[in-house]
N, C-alpha and C positions, 0 to 999 in steps of 0.2 A: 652817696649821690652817684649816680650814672651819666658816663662822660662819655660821650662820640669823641673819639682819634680824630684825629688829624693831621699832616704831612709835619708837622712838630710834634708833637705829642698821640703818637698814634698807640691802639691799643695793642697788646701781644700776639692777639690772634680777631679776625672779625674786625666786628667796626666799634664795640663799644666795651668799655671796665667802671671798675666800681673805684673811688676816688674818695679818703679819708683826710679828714682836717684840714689845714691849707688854707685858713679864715684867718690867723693872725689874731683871735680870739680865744677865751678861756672855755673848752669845752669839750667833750665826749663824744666820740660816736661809736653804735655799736651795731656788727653786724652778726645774728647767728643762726645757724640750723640746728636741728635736731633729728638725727636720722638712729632707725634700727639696727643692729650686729647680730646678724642669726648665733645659734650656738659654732661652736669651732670655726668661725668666720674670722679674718683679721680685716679691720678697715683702712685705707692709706686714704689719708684728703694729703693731695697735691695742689700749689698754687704757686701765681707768678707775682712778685713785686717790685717798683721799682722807686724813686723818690727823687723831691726835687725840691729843692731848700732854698734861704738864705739866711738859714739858720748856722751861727756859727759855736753854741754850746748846746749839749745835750739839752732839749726840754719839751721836745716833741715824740712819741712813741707810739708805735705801731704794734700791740701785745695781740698775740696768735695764739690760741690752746684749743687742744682737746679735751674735752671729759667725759671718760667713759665708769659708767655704773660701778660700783666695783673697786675703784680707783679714785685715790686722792685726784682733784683739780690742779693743772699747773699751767704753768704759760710754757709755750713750747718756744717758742720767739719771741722777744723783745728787738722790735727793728726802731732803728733811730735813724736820723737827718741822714748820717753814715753810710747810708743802706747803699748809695751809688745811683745813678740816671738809668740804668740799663736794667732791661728787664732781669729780675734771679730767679730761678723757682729753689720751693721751699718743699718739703712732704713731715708726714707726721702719720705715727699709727698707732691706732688702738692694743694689737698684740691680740692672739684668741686665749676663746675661753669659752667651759662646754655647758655654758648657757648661755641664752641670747641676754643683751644687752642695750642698752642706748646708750650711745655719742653724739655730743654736742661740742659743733667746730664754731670758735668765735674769733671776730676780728674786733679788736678795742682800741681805737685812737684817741690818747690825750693832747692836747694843744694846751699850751701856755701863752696869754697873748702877750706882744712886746718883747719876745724872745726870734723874731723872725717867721717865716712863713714854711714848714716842712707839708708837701701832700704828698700822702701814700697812695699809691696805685694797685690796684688789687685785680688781676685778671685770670681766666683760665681755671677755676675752681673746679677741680673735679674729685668723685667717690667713688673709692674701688673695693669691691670687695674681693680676698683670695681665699 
């Protein structure tokens, strides 16, 4: 979901961020791209997160990965309630290799309902190649 900031919850940069789970409901959301890696390219996705709870045991999660061709799938993040109010940035990269490739960056939020209400905030995504 895309949220407009505001003088409480404003976004990291600009006026609006992308906002996981935070229903107090049992459910998923997922967000992901799918981009190219020329040969001898490294790719970095950088991103800002932050979180806000009233969740008091783990059971809310914010799972970050890259997968790149080539390479087993992993989760590069596991963010929970824990994650802090304040915006963090995160990075992740592919590493090169002397063929081209795809890379798929995904954002995956569990919710458990009745465990409290944790929303992730998700800002500032950006792709670099070096």
């Amino acid at each position: 979901m895309v949220v407009l900031g505001d003088e409480t919850r404003p976004a990291h940069t600009g006026r609006a961020y992308a906002t996981f789970a935070g229903l107090d409901v049992t459910r998923s959301d997922l967000l992901r791209t799918t981009v190219t890696v020329p040969a001898n390219c490294n790719l970095t996705v950088r991103f800002w997160v932050r979180t806000s709870t009233t969740e008091t045991t783990r059971g809310d999660y914010l799972n970050v990965g890259l997968a790149v061709t080539g390479i087993p799938p992993k989760t590069r993040f596991s963010l929970a309630f824990d994650g802090g109010a304040q915006w963090r940035e995160y990075g992740m990269s592919s590493g090169t290799a002397a063929v081209e490739r795809t890379a798929t960056a995904s954002f995956l939020s569990s919710e458990t309902a009745g465990n409290g209400v944790t929303a992730f905030d998700v800002d500032d995504v950006t792709f670099t190649l070096s």
